[in-house]
VEXFIMAR-984876 format. One record per residue: z, x, y of N, C-alpha, C, O, CB in turn. Coordinates in steps of 0.2 Angstrom, whole numbers, plus 5000, padded with zeros to 4 digits. Glycine has a CB too. Example, Ala and Ser with C-alpha at 12.3 -4.5 7.8 and 13.67 -1.06 7.14 Angstrom:
% VEXFIMAR-984876
503950664972503950624978503950664984504250714983504550574978/503550644989503650684995503950645000504050675006502950704997/
***
This chain:
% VEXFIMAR-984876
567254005531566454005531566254075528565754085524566153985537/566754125533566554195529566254215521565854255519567154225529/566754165518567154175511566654145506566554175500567854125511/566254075509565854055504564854085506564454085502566053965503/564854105513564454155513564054215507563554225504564654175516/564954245507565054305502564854275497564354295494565754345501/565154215493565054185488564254185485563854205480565354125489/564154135491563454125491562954195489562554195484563254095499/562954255492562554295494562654335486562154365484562854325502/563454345482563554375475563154345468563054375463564154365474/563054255470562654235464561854275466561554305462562554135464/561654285473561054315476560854365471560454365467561054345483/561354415471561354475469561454475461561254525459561854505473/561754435458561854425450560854405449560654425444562554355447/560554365452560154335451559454395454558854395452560254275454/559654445459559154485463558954515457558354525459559454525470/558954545449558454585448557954555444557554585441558654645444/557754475445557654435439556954405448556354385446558554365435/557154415455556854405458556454455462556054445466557154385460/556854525460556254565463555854595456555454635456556554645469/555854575451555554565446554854545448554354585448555754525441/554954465448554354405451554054445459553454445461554954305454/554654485462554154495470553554565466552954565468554854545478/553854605461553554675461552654625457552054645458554254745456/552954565451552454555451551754545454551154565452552654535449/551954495461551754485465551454555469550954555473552254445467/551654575469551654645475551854625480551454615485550954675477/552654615480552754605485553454655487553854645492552654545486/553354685485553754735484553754815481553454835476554054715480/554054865486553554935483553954955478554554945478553555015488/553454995470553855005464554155045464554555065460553555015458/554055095471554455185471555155145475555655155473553755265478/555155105482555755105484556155045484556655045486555855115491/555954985481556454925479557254935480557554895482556454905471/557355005477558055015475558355015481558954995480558155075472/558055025489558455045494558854995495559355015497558255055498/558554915494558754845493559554845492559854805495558354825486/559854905486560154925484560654955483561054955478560054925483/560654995491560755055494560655125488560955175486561555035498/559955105486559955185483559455225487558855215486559655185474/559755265492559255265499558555325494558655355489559755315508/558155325498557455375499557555435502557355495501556855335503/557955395508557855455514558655495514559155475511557655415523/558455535518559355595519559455585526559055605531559155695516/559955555526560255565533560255635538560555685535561055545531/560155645542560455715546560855715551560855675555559955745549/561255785549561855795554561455775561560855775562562255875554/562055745567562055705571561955665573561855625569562055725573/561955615581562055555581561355505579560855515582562455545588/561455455575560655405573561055355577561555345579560355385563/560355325577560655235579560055195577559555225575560655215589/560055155576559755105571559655025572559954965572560255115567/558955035573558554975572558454925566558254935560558054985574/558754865569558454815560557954755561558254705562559154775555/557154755561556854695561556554675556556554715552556354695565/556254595555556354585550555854595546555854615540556654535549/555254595549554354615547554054665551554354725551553654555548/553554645553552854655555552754675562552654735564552554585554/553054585565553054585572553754605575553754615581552954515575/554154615572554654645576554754725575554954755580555354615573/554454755570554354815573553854825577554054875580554354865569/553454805578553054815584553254815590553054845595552654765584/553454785590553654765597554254805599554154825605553854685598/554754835597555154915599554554975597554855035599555854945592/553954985596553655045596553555075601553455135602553155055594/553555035607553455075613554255105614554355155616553255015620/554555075612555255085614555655125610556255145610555555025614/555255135606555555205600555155255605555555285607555255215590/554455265606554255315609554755335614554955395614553555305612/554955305618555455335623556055355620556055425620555655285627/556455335618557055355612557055425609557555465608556855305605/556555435608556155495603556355545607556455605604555155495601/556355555615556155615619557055625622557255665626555355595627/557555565620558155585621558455625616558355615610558555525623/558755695619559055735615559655715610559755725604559155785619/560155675614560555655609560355625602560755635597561055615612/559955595602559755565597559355595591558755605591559355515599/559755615588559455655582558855605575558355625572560255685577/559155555575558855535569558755455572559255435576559255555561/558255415570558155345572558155315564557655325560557455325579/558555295562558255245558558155155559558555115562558655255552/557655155555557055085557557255035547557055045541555955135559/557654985550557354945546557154875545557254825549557654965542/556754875537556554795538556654755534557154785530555954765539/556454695531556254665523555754655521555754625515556254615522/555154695524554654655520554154715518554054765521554254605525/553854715513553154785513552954795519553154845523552354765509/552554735520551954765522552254785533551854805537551154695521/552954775532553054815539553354875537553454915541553554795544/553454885532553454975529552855025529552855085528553754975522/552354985529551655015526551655035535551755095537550754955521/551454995541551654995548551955035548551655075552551954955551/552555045546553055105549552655185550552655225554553755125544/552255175542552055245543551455255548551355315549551855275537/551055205551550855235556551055245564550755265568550355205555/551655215564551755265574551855315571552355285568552555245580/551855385568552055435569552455465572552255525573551855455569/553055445574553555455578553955535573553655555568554055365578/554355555574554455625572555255615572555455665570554155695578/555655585572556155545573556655485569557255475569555855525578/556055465567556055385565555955405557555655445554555255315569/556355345554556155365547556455275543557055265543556755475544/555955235539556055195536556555175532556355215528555855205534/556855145530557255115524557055025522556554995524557955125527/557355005518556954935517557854915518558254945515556454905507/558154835523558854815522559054805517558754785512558954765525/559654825517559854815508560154725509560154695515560754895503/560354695503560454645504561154645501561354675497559954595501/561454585509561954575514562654555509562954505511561654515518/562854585504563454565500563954615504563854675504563354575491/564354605507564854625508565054715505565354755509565254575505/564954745497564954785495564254825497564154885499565054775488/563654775498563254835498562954855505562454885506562654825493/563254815510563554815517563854875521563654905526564054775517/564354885516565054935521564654995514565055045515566454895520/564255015510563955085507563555075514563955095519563255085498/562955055515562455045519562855095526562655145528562254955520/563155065527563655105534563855155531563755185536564455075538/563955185527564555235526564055285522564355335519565355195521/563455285522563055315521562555335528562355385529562755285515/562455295532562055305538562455325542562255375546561655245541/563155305544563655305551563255315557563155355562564055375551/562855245557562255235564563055235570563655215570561555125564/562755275575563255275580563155205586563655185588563255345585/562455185587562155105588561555075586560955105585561955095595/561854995587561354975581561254895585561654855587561754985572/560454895583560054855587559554795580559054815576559454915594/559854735582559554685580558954655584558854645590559954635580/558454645579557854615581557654545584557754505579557554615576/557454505587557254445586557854385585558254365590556754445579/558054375579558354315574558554355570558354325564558054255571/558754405569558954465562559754465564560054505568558454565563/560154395559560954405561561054405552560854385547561254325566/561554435553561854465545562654475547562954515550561454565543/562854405544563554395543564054475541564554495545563554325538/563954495537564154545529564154615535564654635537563354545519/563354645538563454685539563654695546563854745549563054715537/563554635551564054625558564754625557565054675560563954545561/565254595554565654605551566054675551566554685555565454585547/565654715547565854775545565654835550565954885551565554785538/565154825552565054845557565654855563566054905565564654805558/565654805565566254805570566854835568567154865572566354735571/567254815561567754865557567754925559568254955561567654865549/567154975559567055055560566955065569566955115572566255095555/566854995573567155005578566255045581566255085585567955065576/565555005578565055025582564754975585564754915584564655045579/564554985589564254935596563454895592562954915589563955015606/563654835593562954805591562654745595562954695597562954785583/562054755594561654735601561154695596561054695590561354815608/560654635603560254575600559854595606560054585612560654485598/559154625603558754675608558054605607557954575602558654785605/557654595613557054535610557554465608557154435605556454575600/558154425608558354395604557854345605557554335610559054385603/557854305599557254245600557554185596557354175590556454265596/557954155597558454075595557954035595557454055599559154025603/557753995591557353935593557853865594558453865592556753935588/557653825597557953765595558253735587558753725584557353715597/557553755583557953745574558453765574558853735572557653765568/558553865576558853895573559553895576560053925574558453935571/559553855582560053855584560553795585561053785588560053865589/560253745580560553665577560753695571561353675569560053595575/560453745567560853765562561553805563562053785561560453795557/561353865566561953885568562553815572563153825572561753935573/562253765574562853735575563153685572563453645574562853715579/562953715567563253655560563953695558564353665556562553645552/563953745559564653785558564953825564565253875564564453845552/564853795570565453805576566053865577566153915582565753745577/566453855572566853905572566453975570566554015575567353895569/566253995566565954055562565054065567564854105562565854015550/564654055571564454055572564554095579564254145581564454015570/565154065582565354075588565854155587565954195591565853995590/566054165579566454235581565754275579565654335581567154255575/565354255576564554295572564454315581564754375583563554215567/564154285585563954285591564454325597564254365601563754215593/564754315596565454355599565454425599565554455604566054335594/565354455593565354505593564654545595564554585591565754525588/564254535599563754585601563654595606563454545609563254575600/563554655608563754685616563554675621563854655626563654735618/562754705620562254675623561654625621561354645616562054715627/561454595624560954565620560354515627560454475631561454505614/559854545624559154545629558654515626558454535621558754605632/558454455629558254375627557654395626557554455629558254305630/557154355623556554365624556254305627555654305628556254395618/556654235627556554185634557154165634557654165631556054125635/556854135642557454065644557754055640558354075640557354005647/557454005635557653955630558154005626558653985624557053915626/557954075625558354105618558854125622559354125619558054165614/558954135628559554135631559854095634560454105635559554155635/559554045634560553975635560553965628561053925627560453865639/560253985622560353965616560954015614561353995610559653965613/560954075615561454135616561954125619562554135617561354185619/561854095624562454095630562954065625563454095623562254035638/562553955623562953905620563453955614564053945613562353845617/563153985610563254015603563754065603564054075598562554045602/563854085608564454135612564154205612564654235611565254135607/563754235614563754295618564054285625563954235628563254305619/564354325626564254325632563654365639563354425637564854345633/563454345643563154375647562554395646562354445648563454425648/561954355640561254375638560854375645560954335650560954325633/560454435645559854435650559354425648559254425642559754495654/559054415654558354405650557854435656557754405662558054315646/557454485654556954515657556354495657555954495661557054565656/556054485649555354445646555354475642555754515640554854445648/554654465637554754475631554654545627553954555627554454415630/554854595624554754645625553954665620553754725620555354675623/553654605617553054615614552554605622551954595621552854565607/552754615626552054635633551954695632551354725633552254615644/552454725630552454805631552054815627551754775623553154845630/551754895627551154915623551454975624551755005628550354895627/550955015615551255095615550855135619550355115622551255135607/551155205620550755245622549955265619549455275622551255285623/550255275614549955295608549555275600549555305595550255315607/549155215602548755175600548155195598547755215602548855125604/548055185591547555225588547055165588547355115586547655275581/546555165588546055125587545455165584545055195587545955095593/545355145578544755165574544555115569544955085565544855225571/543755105570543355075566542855115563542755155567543155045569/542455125557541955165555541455145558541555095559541855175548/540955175559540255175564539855105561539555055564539755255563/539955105553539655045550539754985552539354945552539655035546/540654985553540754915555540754895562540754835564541454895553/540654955566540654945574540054915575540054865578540655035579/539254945570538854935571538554865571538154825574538654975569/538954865564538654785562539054735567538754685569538754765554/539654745568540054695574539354695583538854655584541154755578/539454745585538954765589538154725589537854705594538854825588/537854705583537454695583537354595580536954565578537154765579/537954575582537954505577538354465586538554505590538654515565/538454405585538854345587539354355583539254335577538454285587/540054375586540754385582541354345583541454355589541054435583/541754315581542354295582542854315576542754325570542354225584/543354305580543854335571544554295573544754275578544154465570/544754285566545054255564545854285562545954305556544754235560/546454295567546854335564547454305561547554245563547054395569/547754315558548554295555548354235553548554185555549254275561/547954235547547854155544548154155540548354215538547254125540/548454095538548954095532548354025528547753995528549954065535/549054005522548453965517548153905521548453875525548853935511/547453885519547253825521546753855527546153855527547953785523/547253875531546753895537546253945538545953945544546953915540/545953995530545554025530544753965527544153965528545854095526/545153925524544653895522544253855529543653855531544953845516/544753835532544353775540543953835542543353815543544953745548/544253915545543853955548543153955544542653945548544054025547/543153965537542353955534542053905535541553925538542353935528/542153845536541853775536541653775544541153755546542353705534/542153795549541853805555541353875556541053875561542453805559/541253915553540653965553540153935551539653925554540654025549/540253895544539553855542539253815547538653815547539753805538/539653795552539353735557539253765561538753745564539753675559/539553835564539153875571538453905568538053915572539653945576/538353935560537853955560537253925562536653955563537753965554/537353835561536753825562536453835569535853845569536753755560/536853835574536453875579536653925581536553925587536253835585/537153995579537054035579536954065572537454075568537354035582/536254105571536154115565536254195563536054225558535554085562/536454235570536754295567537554305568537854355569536554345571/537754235566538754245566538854265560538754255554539254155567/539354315564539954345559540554325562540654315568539954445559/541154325555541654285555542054345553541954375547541654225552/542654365556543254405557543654375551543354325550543654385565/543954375548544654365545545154415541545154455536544454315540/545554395546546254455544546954405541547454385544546654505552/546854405534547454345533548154385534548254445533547554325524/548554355537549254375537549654415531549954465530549754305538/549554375527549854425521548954455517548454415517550654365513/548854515515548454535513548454545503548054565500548454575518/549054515501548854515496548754455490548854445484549354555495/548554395496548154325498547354355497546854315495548254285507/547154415498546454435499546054415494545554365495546354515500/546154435488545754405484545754325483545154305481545954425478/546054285484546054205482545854185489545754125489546854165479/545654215495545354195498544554215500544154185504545654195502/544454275497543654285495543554225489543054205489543454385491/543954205486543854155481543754105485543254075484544454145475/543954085489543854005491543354005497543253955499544653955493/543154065500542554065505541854075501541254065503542754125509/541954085496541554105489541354035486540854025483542054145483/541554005487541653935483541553885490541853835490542553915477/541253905495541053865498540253885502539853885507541553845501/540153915496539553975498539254025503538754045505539053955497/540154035505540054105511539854175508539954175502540754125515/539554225510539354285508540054305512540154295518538554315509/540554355507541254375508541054465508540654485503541854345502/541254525515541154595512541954605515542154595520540454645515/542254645509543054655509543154715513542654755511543354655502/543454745518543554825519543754845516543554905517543854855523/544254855510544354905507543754915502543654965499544954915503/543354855500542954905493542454955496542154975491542554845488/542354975502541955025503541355015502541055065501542155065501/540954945501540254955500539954945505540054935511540054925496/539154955501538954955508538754885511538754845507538355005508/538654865519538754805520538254765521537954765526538954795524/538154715517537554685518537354645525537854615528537554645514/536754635526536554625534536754555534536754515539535554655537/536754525528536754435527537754425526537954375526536054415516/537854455526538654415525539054375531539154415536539154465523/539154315530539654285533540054305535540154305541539954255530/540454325530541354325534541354415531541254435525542154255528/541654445537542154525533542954505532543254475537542154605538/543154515528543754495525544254565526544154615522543654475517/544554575531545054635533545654625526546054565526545554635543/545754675521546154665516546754745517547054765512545554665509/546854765524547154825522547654795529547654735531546654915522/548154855530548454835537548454895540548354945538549354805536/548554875546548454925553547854915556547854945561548554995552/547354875555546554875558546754805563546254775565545854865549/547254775564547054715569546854735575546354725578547654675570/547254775577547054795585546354825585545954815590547654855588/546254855580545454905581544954835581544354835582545254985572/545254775578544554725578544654685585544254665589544554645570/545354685586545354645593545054685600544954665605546154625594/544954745598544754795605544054785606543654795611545054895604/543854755598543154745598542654665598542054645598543054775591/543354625599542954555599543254535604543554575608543054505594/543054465605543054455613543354365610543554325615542054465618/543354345605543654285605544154265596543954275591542854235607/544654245598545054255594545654195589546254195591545254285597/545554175585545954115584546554155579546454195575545454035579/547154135581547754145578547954095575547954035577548254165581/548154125568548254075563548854065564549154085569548154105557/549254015559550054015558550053935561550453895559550554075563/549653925565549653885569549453815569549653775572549353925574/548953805565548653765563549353725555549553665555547953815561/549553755553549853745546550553745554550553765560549853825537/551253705550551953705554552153765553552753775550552553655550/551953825556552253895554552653915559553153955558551653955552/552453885567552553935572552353975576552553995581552753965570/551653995572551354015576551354105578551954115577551553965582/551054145579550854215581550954255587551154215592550254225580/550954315587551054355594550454345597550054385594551354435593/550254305602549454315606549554375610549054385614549254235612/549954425610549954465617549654545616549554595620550854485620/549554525609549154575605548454575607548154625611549254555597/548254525605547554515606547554505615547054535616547354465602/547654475619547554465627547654525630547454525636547954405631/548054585626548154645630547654685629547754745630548954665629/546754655625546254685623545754645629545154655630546054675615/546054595632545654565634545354485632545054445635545154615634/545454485626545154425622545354365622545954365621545154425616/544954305622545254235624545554225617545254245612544654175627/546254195617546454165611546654085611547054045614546954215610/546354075604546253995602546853995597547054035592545453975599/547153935598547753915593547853845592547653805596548553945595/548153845587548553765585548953745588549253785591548753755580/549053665587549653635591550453675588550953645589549653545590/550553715585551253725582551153805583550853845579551453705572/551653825589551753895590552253885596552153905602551153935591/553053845590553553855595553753925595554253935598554153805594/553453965591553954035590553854065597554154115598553854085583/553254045601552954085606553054055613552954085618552254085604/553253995613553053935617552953955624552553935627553453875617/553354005628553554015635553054085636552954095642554354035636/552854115632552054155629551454115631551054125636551954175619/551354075629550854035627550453985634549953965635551153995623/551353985637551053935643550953995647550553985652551553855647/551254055648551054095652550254115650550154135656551554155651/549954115648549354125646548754045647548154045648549554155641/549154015645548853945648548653945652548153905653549053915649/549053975660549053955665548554025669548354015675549753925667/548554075663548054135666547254095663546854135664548254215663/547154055660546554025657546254085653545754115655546053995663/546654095649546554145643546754115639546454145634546954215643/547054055636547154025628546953945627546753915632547954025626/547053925622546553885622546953845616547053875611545853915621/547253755616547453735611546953705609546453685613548053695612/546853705601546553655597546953635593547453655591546053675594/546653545589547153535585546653515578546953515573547653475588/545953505577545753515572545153555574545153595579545653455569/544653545567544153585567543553555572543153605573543953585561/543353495575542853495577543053515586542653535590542453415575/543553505587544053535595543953615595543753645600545153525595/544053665587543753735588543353745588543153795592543853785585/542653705584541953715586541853715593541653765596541453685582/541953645596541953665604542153705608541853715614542153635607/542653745606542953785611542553855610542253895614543753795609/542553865602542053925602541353925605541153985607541953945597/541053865607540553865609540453885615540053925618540253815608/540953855617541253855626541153925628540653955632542353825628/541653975625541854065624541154075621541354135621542654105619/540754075618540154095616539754115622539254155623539754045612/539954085625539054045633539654115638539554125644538953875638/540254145637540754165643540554255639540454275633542054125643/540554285644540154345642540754435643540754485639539454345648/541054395650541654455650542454445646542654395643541754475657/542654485648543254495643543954495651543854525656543054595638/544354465651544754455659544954525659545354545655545454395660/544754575663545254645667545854605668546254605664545054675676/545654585674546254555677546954535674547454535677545854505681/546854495666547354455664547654545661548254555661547154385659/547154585659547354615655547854685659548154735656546854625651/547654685664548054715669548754685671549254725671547554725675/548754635673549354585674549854605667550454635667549054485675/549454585660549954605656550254675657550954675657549654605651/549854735657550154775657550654795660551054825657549854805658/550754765668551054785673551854745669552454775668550754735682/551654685667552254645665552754695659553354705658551854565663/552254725654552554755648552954805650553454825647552054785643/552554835655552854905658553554895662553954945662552454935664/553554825665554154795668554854795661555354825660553754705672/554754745657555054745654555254805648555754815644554854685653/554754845648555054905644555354945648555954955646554554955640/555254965653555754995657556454975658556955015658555454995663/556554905660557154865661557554885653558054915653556954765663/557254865650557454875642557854945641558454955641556854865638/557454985641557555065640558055075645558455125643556955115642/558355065650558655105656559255055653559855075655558255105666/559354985650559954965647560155005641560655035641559854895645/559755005636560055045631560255125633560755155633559655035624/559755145635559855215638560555235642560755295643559355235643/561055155644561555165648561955175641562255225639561755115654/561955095636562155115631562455185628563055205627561755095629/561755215626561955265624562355325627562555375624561455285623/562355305633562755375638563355355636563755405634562755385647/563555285635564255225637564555235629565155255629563955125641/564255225624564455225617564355285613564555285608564055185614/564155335614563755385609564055465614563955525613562555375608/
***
């Protein structure tokens, strides 16, 4: 199975400059580092021992930032390298300001450009994200004899019928990873079946929260949030910016100082969704164009990244996108660890053991169409505070599970490095 993997993965690569062509068109791809893709690195390795993280976006570097901050203050650890696939968790990276940590983009998984990838970094340990399994560099990995670990792992049901469509190859993929700390139940009998041995599971390591969390809004937008009836809209994907419009339409009529949040998931959707809020005659004001804001607009349209948390610390009610469309569904722990009631769709298996935990703090809220969210929002309209209480419970819980987490790899590190 190895064999036609590699196969598979070389037409990839005869085909990859014809594809990050189309991505760079797109922008979805940076013009300065594509190459790393490539192993043509940016960054310079430094003498002594690194170890190395690989997630695949957004949400999975997030959710080790608490856990790099700790990392950062162990002396052995000279250099941390962090990587991903996607932009816009590279634009992310540069804000933890870790002193430590330093970016790269994963190169893609052929066998050759695998064992460069190692033999240019010589990570001494190295920690998978989520579902981030890479046949080529597990593999080779293991050849140089380094320890590799499945930190958050997150199996779902889908993804563990596909893995079992190939049993043998599967079973040595899983086999080899040292330790590995679930991010639920379910992803842990799903590890267990798969052949790890011994997965723990402590919870999920997005409760955890950084030390060092910047939150800033310019006075204009504080002011005008402050002064309006708000709810915001985060991780929309297609389709679902448009229902958010049509459901503002229908709360304006009895609320006629509402303002509407919208933070699409990918941000470089921003324009064709000022287009289609536009075309149903919402007044759209974008954040980056810097103008000034008009007292009459609908919807502010967040078009940059890093500004979710500064709107969530500021709103009090919240619908996550992904959720609505078959996607999966979003991290809610983001927003409830501000205090904020969050509303979602019926599709957010990626979360599910999140979700009822929160359910059952009467902090979330399912909907399955649009006239179910106009009710709900109405419901949280007339509810005035924000829960302490849940948001204290999170904390305790994040703090639980980062700690547990840290004092495992930290053995790690004594035990390997």
């Amino acid at each position: 199975m190895i064999y036609i993997y590699r196969f598979l993965l070389n037409i990839i690569f005869i085909i990859s400059p014809l594809i990050v062509l189309l991505r760079l068109i797109r922008k979805k791809e940076d013009p300065k580092r594509f190459l790393e893709k490539f192993c043509f690195f940016s960054e310079k390795r430094t003498d002594g021992k690194v170890i190395w993280f690989h997630g695949a976006s957004v949400g999975e570097l997030q959710s080790i930032v608490p856990l790099l901050e700790r990392l950062e203050k162990n002396k052995i650890i000279k250099q941390i390298l962090v990587t991903s696939n996607t932009l816009s968790s590279s634009k992310i990276v540069k804000n933890f300001k870790l002193k430590k940590v330093i970016h790269q983009f994963f190169p893609i998984d052929t066998n050759f450009h695998s064992k460069k990838f190692i033999e240019y970094w010589k990570p001494s340990l190295v920690f998978f994200i989520d579902s981030e399994i890479w046949p080529n560099m597990i593999n080779n990995l293991i050849r140089k004899k380094v320890s590799i670990n499945l930190i958050n792992a997150r199996i779902t049901k889908k993804t563990f019928k596909r893995w079992k469509l190939f049993p043998s190859f599967s079973k040595k993929i899983f086999a080899k990873f040292n330790l590995c700390l679930s991010a639920s139940t379910e992803s842990q009998s799903f590890c267990k079946k798969l052949g790890i041995k011994r997965p723990k599971f402590y919870g999920n390591l997005k409760f955890s929260q950084s030390e060092n969390e910047s939150i800033f809004l310019k006075k204009g937008v504080q002011k005008l949030i402050k002064a309006r009836k708000v709810w915001c809209a985060s991780s929309t994907h297609e389709t679902e910016e448009k229902l958010c419009g049509l459901i503002h339409k229908e709360l304006k009529k009895k609320y006629k100082d509402l303002l509407t949040i919208i933070i699409p998931r990918h941000i470089d959707r921003a324009n064709s969704v000022k287009d289609e809020l536009e075309n149903i005659n919402l007044k759209v004001h974008t954040h980056k164009s810097n103008k000034k804001i008009d007292k009459e607009i609908d919807i502010y349209l967040v078009d940059v990244y890093g500004l979710t948390k500064s709107f969530f610390n500021i709103s009090k009610n919240i619908f996550l996108g992904g959720s609505i469309i078959n996607h999966g569904g979003q991290n809610p722990l983001e927003a409830t660890r501000y205090g904020c009631n969050v509303i979602h769709g019926p599709h957010v298996s990626n979360f599910k053991e999140v979700y009822s935990f929160l359910k059952k703090n009467k902090v979330s809220y399912r909907i399955s169409n649009q006239s179910e969210m106009l009710r709900v929002l109405k419901k949280l309209f007339s509810k005035n505070n924000r829960s302490k209480k849940i948001q204290r419970k999170l904390f305790l819980i994040g703090q639980d599970v980062l700690k547990k987490t840290h004092n495992d790899i930290d053995l790690l590190i004594k035990n390997e490095i």
